[in-house]
N, C-alpha and C positions, 0 to 999 in steps of 0.2 A: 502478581509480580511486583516487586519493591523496585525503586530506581535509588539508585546509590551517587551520590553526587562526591565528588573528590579530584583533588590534581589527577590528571591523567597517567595512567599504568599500565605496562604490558601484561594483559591475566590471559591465562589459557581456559576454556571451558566455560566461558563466558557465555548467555543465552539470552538473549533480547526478543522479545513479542511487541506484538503491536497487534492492540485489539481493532476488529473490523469487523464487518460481515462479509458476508459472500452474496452471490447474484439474486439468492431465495431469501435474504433476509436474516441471516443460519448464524448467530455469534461467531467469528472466527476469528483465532489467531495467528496469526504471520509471522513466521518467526522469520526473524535478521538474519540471511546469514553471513557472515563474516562483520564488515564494520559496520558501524551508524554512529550518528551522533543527538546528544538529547542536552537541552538547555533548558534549567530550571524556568528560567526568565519567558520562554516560547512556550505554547499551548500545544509543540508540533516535536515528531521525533522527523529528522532528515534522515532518510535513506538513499543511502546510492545503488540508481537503477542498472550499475552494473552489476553489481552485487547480485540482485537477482538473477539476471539474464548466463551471468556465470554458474549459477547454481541451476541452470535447465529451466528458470519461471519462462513463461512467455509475457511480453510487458506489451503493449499496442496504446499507443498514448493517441488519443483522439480529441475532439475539439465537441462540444454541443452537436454543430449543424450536421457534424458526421454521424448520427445517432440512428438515425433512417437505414443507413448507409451497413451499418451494424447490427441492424433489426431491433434498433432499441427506441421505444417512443419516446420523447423527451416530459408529457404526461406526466409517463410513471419513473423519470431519470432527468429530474429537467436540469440537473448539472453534470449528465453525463460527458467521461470524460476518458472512454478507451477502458482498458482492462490487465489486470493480471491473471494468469491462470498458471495453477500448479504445476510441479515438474511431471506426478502423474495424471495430470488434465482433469482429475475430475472436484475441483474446486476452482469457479471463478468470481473471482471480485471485482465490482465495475467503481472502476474511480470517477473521483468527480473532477469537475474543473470549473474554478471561479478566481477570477483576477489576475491570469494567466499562470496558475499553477495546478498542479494534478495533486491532488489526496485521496487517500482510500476512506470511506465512509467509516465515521465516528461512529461508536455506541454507546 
């Protein structure tokens, strides 16, 4: 996927990804649905978690110490940080969390 930088525009069929993986490690792409926003200048694409939640994701924002809590060891997730799962459940990705913010793991 290319990113296109320009004054902002109403486009229809617009398709936004964001690479990640999933809970096994597995390349995955996430696609946007409806808005996001991306700045040259930041290393980060912002997604709004409503966005997903409207589109049937399930979102579970979590902290570190809740990892036990979730059956996750912090070990093998030591920035574990809650999760997203697909609308049909069977893709999930465990975010992280450091410096009071959730992101999905880079690849």
């Amino acid at each position: 996927m290319q990113l296109a930088v320009s004054p902002a525009k109403h486009m229809t069929g617009i398709l936004m990804g964001a690479k990640t993986q999933d809970s096994h490690g597995k390349p995955f792409v996430l696609v946007v649905p409806d808005v996001s926003m991306y700045d040259p200048a930041m290393s980060d694409i912002l997604i709004p978690v409503g966005h997903f939640i409207e589109a049937g994701f399930t979102v579970n924002h979590r902290i570190p110490s809740q990892a036990n809590e979730n059956r996750f060891s912090l070990k093998a997730v030591p920035l574990y940080g809650g999760s997203i799962t697909t609308p049909d459940s069977t893709t999930i990705i465990v975010m992280e969390y450091a410096q009071h913010t959730w992101s999905s793991p880079a690849i």
